[in-house]
C-alpha atoms as an extended CHARMM CRD file, in Angstrom:
* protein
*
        70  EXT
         1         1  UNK       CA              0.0000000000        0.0000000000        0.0000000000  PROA      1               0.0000000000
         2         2  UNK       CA              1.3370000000        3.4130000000       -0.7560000000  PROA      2               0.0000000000
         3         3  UNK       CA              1.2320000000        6.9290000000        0.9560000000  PROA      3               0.0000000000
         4         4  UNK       CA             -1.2530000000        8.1120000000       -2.1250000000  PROA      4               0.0000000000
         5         5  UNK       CA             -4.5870000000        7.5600000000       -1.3900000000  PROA      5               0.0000000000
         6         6  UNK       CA             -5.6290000000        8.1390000000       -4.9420000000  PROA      6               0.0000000000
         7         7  UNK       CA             -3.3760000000        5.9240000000       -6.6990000000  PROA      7               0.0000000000
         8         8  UNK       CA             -5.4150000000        3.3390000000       -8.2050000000  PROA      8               0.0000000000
         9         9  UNK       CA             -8.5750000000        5.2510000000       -7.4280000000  PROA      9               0.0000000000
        10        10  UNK       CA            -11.3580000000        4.1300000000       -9.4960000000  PROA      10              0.0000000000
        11        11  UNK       CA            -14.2650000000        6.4990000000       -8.3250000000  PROA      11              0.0000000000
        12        12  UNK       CA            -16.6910000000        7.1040000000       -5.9380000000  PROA      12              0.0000000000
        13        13  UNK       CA            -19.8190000000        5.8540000000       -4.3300000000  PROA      13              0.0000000000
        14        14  UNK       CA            -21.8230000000        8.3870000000       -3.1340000000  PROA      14              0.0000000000
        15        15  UNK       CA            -24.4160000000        7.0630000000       -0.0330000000  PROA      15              0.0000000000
        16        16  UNK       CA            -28.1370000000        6.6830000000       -1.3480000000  PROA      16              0.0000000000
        17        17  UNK       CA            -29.6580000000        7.9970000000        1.4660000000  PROA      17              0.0000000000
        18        18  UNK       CA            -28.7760000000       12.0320000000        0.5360000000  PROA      18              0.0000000000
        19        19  UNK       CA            -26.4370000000       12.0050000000        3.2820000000  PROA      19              0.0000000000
        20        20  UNK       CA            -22.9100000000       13.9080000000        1.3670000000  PROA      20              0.0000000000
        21        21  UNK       CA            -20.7870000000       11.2560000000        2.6480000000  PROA      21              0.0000000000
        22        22  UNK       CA            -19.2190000000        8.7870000000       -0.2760000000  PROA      22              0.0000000000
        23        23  UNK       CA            -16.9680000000        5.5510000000       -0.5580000000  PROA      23              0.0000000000
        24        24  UNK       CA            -13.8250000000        5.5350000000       -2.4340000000  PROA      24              0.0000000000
        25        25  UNK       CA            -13.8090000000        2.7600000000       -4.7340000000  PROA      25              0.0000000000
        26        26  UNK       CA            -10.1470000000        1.5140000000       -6.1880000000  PROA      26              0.0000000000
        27        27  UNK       CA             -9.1810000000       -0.3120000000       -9.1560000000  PROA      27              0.0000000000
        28        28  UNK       CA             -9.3360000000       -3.8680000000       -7.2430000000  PROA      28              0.0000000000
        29        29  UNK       CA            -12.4950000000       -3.7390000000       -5.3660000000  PROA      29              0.0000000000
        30        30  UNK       CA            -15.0260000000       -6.5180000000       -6.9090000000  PROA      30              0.0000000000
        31        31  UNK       CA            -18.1940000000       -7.1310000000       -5.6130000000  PROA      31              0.0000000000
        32        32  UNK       CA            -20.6420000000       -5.8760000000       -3.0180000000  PROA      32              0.0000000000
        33        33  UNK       CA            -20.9360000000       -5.1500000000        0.6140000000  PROA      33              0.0000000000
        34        34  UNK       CA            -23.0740000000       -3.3410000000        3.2850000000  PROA      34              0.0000000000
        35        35  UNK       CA            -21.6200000000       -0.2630000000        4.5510000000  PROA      35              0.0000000000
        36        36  UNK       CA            -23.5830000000        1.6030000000        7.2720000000  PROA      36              0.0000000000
        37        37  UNK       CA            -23.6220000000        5.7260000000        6.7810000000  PROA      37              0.0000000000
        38        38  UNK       CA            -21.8920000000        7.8990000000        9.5130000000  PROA      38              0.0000000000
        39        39  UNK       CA            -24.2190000000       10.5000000000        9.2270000000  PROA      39              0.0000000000
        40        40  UNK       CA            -27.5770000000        8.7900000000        9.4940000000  PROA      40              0.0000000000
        41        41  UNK       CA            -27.2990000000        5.4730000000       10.3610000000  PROA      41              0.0000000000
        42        42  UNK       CA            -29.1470000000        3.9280000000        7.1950000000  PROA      42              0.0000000000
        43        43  UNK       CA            -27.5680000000        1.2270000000        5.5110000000  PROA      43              0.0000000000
        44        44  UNK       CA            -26.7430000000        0.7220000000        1.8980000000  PROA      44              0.0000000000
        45        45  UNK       CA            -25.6280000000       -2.3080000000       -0.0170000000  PROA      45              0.0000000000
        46        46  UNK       CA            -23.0490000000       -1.2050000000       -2.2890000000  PROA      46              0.0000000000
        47        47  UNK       CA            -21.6360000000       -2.8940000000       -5.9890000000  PROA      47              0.0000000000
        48        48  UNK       CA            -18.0740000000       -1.8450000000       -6.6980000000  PROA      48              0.0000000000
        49        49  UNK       CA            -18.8820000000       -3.8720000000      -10.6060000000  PROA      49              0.0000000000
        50        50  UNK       CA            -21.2900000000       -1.2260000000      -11.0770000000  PROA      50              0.0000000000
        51        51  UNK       CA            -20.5080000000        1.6660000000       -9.1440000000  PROA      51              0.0000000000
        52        52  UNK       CA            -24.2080000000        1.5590000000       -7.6870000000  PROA      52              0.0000000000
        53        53  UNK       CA            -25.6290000000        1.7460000000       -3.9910000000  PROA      53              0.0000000000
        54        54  UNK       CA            -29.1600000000        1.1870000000       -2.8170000000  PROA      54              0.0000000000
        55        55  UNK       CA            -30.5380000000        1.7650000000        0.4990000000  PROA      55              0.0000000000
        56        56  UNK       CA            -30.8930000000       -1.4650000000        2.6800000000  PROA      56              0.0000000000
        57        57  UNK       CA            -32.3410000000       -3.1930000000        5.9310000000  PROA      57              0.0000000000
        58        58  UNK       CA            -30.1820000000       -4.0370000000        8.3810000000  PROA      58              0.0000000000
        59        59  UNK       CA            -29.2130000000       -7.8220000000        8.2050000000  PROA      59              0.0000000000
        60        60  UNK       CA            -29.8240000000       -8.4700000000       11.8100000000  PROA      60              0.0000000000
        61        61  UNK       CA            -28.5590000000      -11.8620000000       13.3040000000  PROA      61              0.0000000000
        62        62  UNK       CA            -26.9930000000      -12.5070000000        9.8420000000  PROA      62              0.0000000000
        63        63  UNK       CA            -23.1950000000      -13.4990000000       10.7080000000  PROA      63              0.0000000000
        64        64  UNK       CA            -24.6010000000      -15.5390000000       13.9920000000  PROA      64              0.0000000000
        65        65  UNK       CA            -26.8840000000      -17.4860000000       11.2560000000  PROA      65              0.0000000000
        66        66  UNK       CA            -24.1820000000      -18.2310000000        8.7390000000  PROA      66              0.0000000000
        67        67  UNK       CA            -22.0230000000      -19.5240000000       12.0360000000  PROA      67              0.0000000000
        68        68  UNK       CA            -24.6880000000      -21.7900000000       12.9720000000  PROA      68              0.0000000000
        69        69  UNK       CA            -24.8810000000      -22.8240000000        9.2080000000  PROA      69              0.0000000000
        70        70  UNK       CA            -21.2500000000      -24.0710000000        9.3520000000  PROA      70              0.0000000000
């Protein structure tokens, strides 16, 4: 990892909720994930592959259910 925070910057995510806060998205970064906001609370499910984000329910009890799956 170097120093520069924008080398290998793709873009930016900005949160669906209307909140100004955003996600920097680099060159890499494949797939999805669930990414709370700092200023409201909301979450949003975001797809680096499409540089998209939709607003989400919180997946309560999730990671204790995929434990118990194991």
């Amino acid at each position: 990892m170097t120093d520069n925070i924008f080398e290998g910057l793709r873009g930016y995510i900005e949160y669906p909720c209307g909140c100004k806060a955003k996600i920097l998205v680099y060159d890499d970064a494949r797939g999805s994930t669930s990414i709370q906001c700092p200023v409201c609370k909301k979450y949003a499910v975001f797809n680096y592959d499409s540089m998209t984000a939709v607003i989400a329910k919180a997946a309560k009890g999730a990671v204790h259910t995929m434990k118990l799956r194991k």
